[in-house]
N, C-alpha and C positions, 0 to 999 in steps of 0.2 A: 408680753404680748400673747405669749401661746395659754399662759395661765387666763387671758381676761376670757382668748377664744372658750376655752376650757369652761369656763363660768358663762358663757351664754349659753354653750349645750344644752347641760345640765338646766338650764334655768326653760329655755323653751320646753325640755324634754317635759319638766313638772309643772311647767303652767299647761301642756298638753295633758297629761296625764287627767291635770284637775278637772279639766274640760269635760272626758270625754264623756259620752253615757253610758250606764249601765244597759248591754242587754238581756230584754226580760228572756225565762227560761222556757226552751222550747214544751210545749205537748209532747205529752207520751201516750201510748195506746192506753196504758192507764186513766189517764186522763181523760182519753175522750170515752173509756168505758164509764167512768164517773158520770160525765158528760152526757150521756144518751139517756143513761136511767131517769137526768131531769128533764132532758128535753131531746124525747127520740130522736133520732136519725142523726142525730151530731155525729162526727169524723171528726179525725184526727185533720185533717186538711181545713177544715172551718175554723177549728182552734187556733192552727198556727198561721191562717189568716186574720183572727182577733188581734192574737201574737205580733203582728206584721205592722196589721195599724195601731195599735197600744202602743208597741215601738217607734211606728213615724208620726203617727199623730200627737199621742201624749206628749211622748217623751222628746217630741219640738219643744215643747215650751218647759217640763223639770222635767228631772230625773224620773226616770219611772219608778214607780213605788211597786216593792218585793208583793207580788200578789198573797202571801202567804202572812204579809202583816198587817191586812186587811180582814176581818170577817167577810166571810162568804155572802154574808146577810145585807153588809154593809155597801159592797160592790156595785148593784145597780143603782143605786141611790148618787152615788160619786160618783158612775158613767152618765147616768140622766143628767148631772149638774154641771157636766162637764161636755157634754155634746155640741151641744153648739157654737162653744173655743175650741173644740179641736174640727170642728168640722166634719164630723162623721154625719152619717147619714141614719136612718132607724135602722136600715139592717146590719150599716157597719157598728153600730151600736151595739147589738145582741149578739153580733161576733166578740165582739171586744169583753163584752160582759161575760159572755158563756165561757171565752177563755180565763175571764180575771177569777170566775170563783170557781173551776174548774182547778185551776192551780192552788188557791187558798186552800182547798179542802186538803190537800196532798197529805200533810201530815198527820190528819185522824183516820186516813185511810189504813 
C-alpha cells in the first residue's frame, strides 16, 4: 500500500512537471537599451510588459518559444500571424514584438 501511495507521487509530481510552462526571460536594462536605439523611448517597463502578455497570451496556448531561437527579423511576422489567437490588441502587439527581438538580439550584443 505505502509503495502504490509512493508511485502516485512520483507520478502526479512528473505529469506536473510535464505540464508546466516555461517562463520567458525577464528584460534587462540592456535590453531596453537595445530597445530604444530601434524604437526610441522604449523602457524597460514596456519590455517586461511584452514579457507579461508573451507569457499569458502566447504561452495559453504552447509553450513559449526561447526568443533568442527565433531571428530578430523573423519576430514580427509570427507576432502579426499570431495576434488575433492570442488576442492582443495593436499596441499589445508591438509590446510583445519589441520585447521578443529585443531578447533575440542578446547574444550578438
Amino acid at each position: 500500500m505505502k509503495l502504490n501511495m509512493a508511485f502516485k507521487v512520483v507520478l502526479i509530481a512528473a505529469l506536473a512537471a510535464g505540464c508546466a510552462r516555461s517562463v520567458p526571460p525577464p528584460a534587462t536594462p540592456s535590453d531596453a537599451s537595445f530597445a530604444a536605439t530601434a524604437w526610441p523611448g522604449t523602457t524597460i517597463a514596456e519590455l517586461e510588459h511584452g514579457r507579461q502578455l508573451y507569457g499569458a497570451r502566447c504561452a495559453g496556448c504552447h509553450l513559449p518559444v526561447a526568443p533568442a531561437s527565433v531571428a530578430a527579423s523573423a519576430w514580427p511576422g509570427h507576432v502579426d500571424e499570431m495576434t488575433t489567437r492570442a488576442h492582443l490588441t495593436p499596441a499589445e502587439a508591438t509590446l510583445v514584438t519589441h520585447y521578443l527581438v529585443a531578447l533575440s538580439t542578446r547574444a550578438g550584443r
